[in-house]
Wavefront OBJ file of the C-alpha trace (Angstrom):
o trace
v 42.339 48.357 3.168
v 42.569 46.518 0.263
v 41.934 46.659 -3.800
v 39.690 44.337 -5.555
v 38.126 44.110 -8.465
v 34.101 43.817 -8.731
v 31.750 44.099 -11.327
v 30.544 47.667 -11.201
v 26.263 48.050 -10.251
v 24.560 50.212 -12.788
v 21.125 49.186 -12.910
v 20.032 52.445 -11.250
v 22.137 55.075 -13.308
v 21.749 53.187 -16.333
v 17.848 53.981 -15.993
v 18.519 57.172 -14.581
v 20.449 58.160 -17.673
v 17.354 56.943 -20.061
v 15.170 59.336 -18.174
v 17.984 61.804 -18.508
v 18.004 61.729 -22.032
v 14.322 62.679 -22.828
v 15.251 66.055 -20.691
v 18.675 66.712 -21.451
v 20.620 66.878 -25.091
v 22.575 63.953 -24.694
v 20.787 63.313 -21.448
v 23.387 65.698 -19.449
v 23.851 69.062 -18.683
v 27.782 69.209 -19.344
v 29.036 67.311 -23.112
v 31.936 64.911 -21.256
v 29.919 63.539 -18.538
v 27.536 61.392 -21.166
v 31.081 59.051 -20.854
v 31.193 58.909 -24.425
v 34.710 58.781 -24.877
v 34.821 55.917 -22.396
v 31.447 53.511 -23.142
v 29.085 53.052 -21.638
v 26.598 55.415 -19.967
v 27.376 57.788 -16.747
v 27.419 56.898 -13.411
v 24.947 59.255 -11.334
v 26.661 60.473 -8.199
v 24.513 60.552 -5.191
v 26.795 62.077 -2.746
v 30.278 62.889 -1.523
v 32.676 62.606 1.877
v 36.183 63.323 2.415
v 37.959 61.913 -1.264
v 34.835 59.170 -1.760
v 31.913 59.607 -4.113
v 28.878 56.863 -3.904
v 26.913 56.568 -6.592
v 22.923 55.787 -6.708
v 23.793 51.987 -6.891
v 25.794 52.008 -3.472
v 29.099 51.754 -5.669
v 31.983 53.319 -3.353
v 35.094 55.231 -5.075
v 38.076 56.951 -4.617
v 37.194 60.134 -6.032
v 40.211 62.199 -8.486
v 38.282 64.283 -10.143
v 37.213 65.928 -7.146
v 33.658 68.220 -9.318
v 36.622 68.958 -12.310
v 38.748 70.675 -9.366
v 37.097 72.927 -7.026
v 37.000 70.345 -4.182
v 40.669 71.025 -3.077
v 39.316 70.219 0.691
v 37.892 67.211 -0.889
v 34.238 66.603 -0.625
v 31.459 68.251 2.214
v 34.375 69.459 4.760
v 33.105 70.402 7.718
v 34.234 74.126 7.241
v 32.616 74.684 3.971
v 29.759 72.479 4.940
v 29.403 75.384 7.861
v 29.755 78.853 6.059
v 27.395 77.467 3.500
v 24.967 76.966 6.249
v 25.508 79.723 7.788
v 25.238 82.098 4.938
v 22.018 80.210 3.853
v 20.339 81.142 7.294
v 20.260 84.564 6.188
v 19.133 84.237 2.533
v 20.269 82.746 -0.666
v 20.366 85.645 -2.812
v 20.044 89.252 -2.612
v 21.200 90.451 -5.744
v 22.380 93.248 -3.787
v 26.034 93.533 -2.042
v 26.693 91.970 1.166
v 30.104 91.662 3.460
v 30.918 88.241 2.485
v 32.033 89.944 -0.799
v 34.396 92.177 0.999
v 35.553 89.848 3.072
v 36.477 86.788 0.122
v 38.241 89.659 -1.858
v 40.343 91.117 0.748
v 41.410 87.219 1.667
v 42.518 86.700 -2.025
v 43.984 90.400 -2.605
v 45.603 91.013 0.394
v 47.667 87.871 -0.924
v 48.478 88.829 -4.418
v 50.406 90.873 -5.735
v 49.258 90.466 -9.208
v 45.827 92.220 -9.005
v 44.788 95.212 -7.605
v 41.143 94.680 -8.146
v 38.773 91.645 -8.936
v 35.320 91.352 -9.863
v 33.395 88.281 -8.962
v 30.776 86.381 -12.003
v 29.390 82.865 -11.385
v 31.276 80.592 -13.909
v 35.142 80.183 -15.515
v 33.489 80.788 -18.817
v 31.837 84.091 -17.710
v 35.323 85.502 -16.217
v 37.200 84.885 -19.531
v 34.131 86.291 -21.550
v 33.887 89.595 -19.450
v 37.974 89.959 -19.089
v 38.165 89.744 -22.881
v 35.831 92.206 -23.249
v 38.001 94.126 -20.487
v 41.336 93.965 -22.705
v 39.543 94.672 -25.952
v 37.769 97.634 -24.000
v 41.076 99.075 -22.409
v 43.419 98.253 -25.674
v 40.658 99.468 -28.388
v 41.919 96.579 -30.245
v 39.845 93.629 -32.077
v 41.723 90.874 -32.201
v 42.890 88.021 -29.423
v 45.571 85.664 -29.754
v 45.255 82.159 -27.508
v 47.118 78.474 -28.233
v 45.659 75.535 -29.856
v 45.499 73.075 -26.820
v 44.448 75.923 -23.887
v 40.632 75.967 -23.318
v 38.740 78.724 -21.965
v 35.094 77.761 -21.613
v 32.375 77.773 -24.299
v 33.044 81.456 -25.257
v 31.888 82.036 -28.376
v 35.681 83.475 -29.713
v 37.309 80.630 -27.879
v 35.909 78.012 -29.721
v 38.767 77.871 -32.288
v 41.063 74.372 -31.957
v 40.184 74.288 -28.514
v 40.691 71.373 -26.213
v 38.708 69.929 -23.270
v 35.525 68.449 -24.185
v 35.347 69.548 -27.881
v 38.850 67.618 -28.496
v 36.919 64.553 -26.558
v 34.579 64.536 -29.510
v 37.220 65.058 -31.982
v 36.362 68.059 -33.551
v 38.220 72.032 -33.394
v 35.314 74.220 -33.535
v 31.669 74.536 -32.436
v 29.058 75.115 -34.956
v 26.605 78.041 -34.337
v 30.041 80.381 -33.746
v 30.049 82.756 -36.418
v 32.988 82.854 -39.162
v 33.383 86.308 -37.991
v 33.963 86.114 -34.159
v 36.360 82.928 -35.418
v 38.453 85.835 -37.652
v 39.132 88.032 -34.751
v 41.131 84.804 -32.686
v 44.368 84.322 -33.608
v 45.731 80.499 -32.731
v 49.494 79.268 -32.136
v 51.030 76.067 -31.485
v 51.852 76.219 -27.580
v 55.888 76.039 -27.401
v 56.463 77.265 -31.049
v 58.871 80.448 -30.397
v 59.056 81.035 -34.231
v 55.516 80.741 -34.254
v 54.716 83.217 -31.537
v 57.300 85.827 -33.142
v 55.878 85.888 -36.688
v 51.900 86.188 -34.619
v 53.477 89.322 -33.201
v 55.302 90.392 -36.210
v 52.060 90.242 -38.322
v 49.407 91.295 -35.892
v 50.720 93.406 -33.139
v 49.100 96.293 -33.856
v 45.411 94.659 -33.965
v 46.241 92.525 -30.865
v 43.892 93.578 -27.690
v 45.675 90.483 -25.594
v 47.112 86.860 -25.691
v 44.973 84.664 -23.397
v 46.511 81.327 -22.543
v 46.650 78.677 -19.247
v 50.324 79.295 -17.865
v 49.895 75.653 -17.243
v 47.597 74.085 -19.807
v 45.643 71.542 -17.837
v 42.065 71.206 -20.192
v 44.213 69.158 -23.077
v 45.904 67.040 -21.383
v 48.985 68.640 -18.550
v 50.801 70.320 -21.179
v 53.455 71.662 -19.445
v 55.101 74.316 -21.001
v 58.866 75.815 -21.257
v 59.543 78.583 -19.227
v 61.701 80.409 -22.135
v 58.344 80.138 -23.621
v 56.488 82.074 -21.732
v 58.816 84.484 -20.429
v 59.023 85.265 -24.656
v 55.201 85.655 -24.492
v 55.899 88.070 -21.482
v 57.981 90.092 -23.600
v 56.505 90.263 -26.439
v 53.568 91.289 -24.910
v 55.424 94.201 -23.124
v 56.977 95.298 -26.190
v 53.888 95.933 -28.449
v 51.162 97.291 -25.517
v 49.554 93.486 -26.169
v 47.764 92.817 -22.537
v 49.244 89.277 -21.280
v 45.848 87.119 -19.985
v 46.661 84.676 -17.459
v 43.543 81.929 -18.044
v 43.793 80.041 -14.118
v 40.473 79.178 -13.797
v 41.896 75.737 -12.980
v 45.633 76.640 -11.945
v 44.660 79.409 -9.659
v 44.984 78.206 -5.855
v 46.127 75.136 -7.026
v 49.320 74.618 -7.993
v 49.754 77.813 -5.118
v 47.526 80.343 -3.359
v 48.556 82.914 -6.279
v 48.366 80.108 -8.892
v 50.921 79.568 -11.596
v 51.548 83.728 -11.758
v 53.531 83.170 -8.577
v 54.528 79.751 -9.362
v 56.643 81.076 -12.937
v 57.519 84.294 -11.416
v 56.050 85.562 -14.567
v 53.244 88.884 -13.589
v 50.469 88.737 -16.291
v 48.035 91.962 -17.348
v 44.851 90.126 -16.421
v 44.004 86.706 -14.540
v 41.034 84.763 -14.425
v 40.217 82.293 -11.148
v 36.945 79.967 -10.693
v 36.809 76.441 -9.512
v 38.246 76.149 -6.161
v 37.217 79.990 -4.899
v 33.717 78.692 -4.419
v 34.247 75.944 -2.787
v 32.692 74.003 -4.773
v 29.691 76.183 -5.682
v 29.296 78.077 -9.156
v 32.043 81.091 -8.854
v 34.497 83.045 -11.408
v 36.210 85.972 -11.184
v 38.877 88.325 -13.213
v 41.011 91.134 -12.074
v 43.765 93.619 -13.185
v 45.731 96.161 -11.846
v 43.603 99.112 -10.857
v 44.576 101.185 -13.978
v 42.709 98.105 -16.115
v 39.749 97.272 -13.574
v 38.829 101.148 -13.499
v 37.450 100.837 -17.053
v 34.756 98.392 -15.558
v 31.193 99.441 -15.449
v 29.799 101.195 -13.085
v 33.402 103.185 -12.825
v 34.065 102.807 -16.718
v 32.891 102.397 -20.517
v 33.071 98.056 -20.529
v 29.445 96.739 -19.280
v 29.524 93.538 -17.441
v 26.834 92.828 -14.735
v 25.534 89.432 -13.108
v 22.179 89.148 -11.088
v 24.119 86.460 -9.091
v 27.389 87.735 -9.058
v 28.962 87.544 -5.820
v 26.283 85.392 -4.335
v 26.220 85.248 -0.559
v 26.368 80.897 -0.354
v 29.135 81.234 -2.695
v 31.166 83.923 -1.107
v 30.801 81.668 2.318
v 31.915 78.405 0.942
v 34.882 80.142 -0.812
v 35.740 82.140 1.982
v 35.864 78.690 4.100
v 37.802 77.167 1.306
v 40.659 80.038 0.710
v 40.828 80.146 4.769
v 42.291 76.520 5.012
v 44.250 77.107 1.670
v 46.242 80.228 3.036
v 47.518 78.043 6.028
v 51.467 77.766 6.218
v 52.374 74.687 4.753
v 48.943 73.555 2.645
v 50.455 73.293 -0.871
v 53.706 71.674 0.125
v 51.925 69.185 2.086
v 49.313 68.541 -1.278
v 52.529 68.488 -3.276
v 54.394 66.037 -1.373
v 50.997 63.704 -1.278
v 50.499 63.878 -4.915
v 54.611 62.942 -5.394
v 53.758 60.169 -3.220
v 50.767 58.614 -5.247
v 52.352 59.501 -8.730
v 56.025 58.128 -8.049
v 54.029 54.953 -6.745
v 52.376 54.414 -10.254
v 55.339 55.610 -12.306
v 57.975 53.243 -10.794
v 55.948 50.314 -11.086
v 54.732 51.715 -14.591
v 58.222 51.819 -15.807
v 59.640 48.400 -13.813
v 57.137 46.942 -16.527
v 57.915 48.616 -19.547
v 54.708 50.130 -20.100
v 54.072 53.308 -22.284
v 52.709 55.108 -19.545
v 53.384 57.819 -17.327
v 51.440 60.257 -14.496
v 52.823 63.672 -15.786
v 52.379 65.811 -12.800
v 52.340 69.645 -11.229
v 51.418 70.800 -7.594
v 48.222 68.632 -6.908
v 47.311 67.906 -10.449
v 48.409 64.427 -12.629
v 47.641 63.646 -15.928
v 47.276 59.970 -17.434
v 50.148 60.182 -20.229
v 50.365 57.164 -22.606
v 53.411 58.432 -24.381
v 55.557 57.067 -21.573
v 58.460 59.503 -21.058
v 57.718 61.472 -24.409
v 57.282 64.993 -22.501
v 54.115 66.412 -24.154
v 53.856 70.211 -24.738
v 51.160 70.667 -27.444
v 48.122 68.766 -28.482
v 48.830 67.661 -31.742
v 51.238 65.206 -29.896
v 48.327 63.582 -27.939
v 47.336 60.098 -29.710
v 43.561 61.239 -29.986
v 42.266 57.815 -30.337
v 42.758 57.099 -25.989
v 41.894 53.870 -26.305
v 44.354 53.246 -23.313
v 42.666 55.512 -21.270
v 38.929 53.791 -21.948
v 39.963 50.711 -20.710
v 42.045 52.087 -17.548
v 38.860 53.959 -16.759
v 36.984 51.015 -16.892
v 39.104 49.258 -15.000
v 39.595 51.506 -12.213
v 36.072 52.106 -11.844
v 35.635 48.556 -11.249
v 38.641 48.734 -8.181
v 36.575 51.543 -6.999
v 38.786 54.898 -8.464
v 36.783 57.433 -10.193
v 38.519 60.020 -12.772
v 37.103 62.126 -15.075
v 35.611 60.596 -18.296
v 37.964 61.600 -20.721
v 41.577 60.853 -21.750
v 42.162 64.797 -22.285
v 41.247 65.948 -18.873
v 43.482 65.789 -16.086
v 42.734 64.410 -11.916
v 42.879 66.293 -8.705
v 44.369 65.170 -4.941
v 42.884 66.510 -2.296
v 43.728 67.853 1.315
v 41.237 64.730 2.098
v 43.255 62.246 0.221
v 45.365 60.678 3.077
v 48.610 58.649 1.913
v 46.390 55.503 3.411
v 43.658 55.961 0.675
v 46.624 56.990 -2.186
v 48.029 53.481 -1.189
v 44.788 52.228 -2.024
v 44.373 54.110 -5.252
v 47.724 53.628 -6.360
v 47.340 49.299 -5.804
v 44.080 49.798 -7.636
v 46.298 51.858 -10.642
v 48.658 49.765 -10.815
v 46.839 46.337 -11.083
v 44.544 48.229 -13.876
v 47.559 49.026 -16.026
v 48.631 45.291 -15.777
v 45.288 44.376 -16.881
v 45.261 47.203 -19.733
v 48.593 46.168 -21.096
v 48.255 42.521 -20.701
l 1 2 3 4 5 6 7 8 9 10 11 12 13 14 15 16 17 18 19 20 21 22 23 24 25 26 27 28 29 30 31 32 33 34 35 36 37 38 39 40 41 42 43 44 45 46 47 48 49 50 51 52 53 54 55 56 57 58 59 60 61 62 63 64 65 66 67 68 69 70 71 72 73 74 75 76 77 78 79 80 81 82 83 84 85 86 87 88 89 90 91 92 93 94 95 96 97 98 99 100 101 102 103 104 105 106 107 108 109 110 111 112 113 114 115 116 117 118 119 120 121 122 123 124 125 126 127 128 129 130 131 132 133 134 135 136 137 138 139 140 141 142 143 144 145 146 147 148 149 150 151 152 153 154 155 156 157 158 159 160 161 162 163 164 165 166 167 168 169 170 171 172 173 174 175 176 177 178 179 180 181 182 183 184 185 186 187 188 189 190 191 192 193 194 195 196 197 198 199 200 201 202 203 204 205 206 207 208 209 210 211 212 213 214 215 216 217 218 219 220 221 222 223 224 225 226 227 228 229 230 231 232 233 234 235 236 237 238 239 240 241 242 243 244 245 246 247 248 249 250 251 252 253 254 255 256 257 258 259 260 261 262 263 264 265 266 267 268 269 270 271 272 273 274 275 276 277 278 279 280 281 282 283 284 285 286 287 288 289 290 291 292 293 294 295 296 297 298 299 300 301 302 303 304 305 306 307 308 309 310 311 312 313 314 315 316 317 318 319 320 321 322 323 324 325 326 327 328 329 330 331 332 333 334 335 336 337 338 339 340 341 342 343 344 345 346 347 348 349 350 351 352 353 354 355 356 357 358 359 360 361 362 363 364 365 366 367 368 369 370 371 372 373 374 375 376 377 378 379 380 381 382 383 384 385 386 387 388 389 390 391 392 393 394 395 396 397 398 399 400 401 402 403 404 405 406 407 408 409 410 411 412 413 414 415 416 417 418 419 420 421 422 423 424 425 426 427 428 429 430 431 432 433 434 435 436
């Protein structure tokens, strides 16, 4: 199996996207996938095996971004493929409650010591909304306090500096979020102890919870100090401020019990989506039992979902959580993804280029600050125009990443060392092309 470079076929998703845009805003359904930070227009994906996506041109590629990170199995594996079938058989929806539900929480509780309850929604963005409901319900406190560089979906109160797609576009902020949902978020540097102190200092007493991603992973991989977070721990503790774990992308994938178990640090509230669906539309946020009781129907904070705990979902995630609680799963994708990135890096650094993978458990991030270890945003060069012309590159050698410099790519169980040879080749002769 080699690497080679072709000229990329887009005749068929370049029309696609025209018809797109007379349906769509932007002609898509999700900001970052109009591939506006990297030109040209979006490649439409027609289907998905193992770690390869084809696209409706026939174009072949190594897939990394594996659906923004649910696909830890990789694409269609047999398992998943088989549960959703099965569960389909029976009905798609019931809007009522069904065993699968049972059984998908008693695989992820029995397993965690971190939550003693969990309540499944259909989307990352609908967890973080209903837990920070949950903290400002059980605290009877206003205010929130995240870190510029974590994102937590398009909640209206998390739209303040955040990162993913909005720091794509180069803004901080969403219009149509009102100045006064903005007042009740508090926002810190990540890794600025003196910052975090004088936030507490001030605001302790108004503070319903701090909500961050243990390992920040929308905003680039911005790995962060585990002094720092222990002192976010602490703090928390000391002033009855509920700590809120955000792992809608770390959760069962950096471990079965996410980065929680990873730090050794126990948060107040955690939020999971992504790969619990298995690769269908899934979130979900849970507490210890003294937190969770103050849920509707048991308590005062009202959260409900017509598809909440679908039945299709519940299967594929049940699948999915199966093979990921097998002895041995997330050192084997940890030792794959040392063996890709180590690949890249040494040949990276044999050349002298400003470049580096920055990498935890199965997720790598495209750094071009070299060896400059990046903790916060403001340190990211937000012009990328290294990463537009790697991506470009690479999708012409037949690797596909997510569209944007800020987000970070995904290895798979299905990503064999034979196709992270391939990849790696195909990395490597794009950055000698980039920094030629």
């Amino acid at each position: 199996m080699e690497s080679t470079t072709t000229s990329l076929k887009r005749s068929t998703s370049n029309k696609l996207f025209e018809t797109a845009k007379t349906y769509f805003p932007g002609g898509v359904n999700s900001p970052v996938r109009a591939f506006k930070s990297v030109d040209g227009s979006p490649i439409f994906i027609k289907k998905g095996d193992g770690c390869h996506i084809w696209d409706e041109d026939g174009n072949k590629f190594i897939d990394f971004c594996c659906s923004w990170g649910p696909l830890i199995l990789g694409h269609n594996h047999p398992k998943v493929y088989s549960g959703i079938v099965a569960a389909l058989q029976n009905g798609a929806s019931f809007g009522a409650p069904t065993v699968l539900e049972n059984e998908l929480a008693e695989l992820i509780l029995s397993r965690n010591p971190f939550i003693d309850k969990i309540r499944f929604v259909s989307s990352g963005t609908e967890a973080v909304m209903s837990a920070l409901r949950l903290a400002r319900g059980f605290t009877g406190k206003k205010k929130v306090l995240k870190f510029e560089g974590c994102y937590h979906g398009h909640v209206d109160s998390m739209l303040v500096k955040a990162g993913s797609g909005l720091a794509t576009f180069g803004t901080s902020s969403s219009a149509g979020v009102p100045e006064e949902y903005a007042n009740e978020t508090l926002v810190v540097p990540l890794n600025d102890l003196d910052a975090l102190k004088a936030c507490f200092e001030k605001y302790s007493d108004e503070l319903a919870c701090a909500i961050i991603e243990p390992i920040p992973a929308n905003n680039g991989l911005l790995l962060q100090e585990s002094t720092f977070l222990q002192e976010l721990r602490d703090l928390c503790t000391e002033n009855g401020v509920l700590l809120f774990f955000d792992e809608v992308i770390s959760g069962f994938r950096v471990g079965f019990n996410g980065a929680a178990e990873m730090l050794g640090i126990t948060p107040d509230i955690i939020t999971y989506g992504k790969i619990i669906g298995g690769g269908l539309p899934v979130g979900a946020y849970g507490a210890r039992a003294e937190i969770m009781a103050h849920v509707s129907p048991d308590g005062p904070v009202y959260q409900a979902g017509t598809l909440s705990g679908n039945p299709v979902a519940m299967a594929a995630g049940i699948a999915q959580l199966t093979e990921c609680a097998q002895p041995g799963f997330y050192e084997d994708q940890r030792e794959r993804t040392l063996y890709f990135v180590d690949q890249i890096n040494t040949h990276a650094s044999s050349k002298g280029y400003n470049f580096e993978l920055v990498t935890v458990g199965s997720i790598f991030w495209l750094s071009f600050d070299g060896k400059k270890r990046i903790r916060k945003a403001s340190q990211i060069d937000p012009k990328m125009d290294g990463f537009r012309l790697l991506f470009n590159e690479l999708l012409n050698r037949g690797v596909y990443l997510g569209p944007s410099g800020y987000e970070v790519g995904f290895i798979s169980q299905a990503h064999t060392k034979e196709h992270l040879d391939v990849a790696a080749k195909a990395m490597c002769e794009a950055l000698d092309a980039v920094f030629a």
